[in-house]
Structure formats: structure tokens, C-alpha cells
C-alpha positions as CSV (number, residue, x, y, z in Angstrom):
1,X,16.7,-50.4,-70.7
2,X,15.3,-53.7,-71.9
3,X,16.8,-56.1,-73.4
4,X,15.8,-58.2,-76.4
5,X,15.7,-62.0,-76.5
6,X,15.6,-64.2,-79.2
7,X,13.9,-67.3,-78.9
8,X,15.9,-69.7,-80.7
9,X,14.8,-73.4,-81.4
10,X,18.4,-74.9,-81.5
11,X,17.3,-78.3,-82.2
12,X,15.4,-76.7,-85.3
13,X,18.1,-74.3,-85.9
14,X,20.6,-77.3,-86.8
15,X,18.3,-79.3,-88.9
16,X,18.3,-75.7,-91.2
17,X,21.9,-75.9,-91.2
18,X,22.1,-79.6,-92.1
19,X,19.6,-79.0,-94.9
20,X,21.4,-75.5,-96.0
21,X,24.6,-77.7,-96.1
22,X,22.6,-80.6,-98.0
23,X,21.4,-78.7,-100.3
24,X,24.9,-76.7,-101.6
25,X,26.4,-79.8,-101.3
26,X,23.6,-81.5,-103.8
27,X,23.6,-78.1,-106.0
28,X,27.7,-79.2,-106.7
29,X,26.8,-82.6,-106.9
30,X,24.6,-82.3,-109.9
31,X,26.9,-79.6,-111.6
32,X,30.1,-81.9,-111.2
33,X,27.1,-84.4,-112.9
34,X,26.6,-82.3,-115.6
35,X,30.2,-81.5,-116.4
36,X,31.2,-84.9,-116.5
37,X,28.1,-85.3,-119.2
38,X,29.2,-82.6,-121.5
39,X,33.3,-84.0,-121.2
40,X,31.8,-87.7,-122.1
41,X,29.6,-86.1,-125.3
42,X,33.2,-84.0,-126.4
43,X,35.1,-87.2,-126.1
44,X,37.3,-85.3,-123.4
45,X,38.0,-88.1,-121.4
46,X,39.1,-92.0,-122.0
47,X,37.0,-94.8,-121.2
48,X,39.1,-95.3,-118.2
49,X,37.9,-92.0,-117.0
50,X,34.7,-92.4,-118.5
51,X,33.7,-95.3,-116.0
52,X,35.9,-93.8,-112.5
53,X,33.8,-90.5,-113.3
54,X,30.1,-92.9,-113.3
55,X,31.2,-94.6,-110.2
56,X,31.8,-91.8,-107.8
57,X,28.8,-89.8,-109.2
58,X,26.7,-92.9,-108.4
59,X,28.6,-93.4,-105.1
60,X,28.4,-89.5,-104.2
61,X,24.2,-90.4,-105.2
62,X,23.6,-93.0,-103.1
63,X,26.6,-91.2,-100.0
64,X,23.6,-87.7,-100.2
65,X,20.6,-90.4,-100.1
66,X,22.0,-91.9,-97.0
67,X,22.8,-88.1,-95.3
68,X,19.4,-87.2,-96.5
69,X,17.7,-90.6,-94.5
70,X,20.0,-89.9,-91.8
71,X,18.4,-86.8,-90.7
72,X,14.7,-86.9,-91.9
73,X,15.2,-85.5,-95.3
74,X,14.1,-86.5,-99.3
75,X,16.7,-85.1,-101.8
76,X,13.0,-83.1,-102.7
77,X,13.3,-81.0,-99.4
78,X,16.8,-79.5,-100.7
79,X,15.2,-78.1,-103.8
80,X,14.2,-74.0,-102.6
81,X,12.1,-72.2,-104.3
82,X,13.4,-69.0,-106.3
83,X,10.2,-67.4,-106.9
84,X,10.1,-66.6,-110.5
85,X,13.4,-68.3,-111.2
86,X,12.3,-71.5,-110.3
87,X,13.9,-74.3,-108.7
88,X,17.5,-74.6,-107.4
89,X,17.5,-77.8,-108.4
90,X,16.2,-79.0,-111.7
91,X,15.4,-82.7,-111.3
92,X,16.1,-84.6,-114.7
């Protein structure tokens, strides 16, 4: 009996995982985004809150444009492709 081998490029192998990770942790990024949006236009939070919520959105931003740099990525190579559903990530 023979047995079957993978060949497996573990060096490209973790770059998929870091862009899998990337791109879930982007996918929350810009719904936490969008939340925060639609609680500023109901007048849900104070302007206290208004201002913390701005800063770590821009601060979590910039923190996925550094990862991104970091290993070879654009914020562009996290957006897959649904076929006919479109994008993952709808830039704004």
C-alpha cells in the first residue's frame, strides 16, 4: 500500500493563516465601525463616548495597517471575493 503525501508550503501555508486571520479581524473591525455610526446618528451615546468610540476605531485603523505592512499585505488583499455576492469587504 502507498501512501499519500501532501506537499505543503509551510512558509505559504502561514501567510494564508495570517491573511485568514486579517481579514476576520478587519470584517469585525468595520462592523464595530458601523455600529458605532448608527449609535452616534440615534444619539445613543454622550459625547464623551462619542469621541473614546473615534479614537480606538482610528487606533484599531492605523494597529491593522501596521499588521497588514508587517507581513506583505494591503487591507485590499483581505477583501475575498463571494462570487455573485460580492465583496466581504465593502470599502466606503
Amino acid at each position: 500500500m502507498t501512501e499519500a503525501r501532501l506537499d505543503v508550503d509551510r512558509e505559504r501555508m502561514g501567510q494564508d493563516l495570517v491573511k485568514l486571520v486579517l481579514t476576520v479581524v478587519e470584517l469585525l473591525r468595520q462592523l464595530m465601525e458601523r455600529q458605532a455610526i448608527r449609535r452616534v446618528d440615534e444619539g445613543d451615546l454622550t459625547d464623551d463616548q462619542v469621541d473614546r468610540v473615534g479614537s480606538t476605531l482610528m487606533m484599531l485603523e492605523e494597529r491593522m495597517a501596521e499588521l497588514c505592512e508587517q507581513h506583505g499585505l494591503r487591507l485590499d488583499d483581505l477583501n475575498l471575493n463571494l462570487g455573485p455576492l460580492g465583496s466581504l469587504l465593502p470599502r466606503d
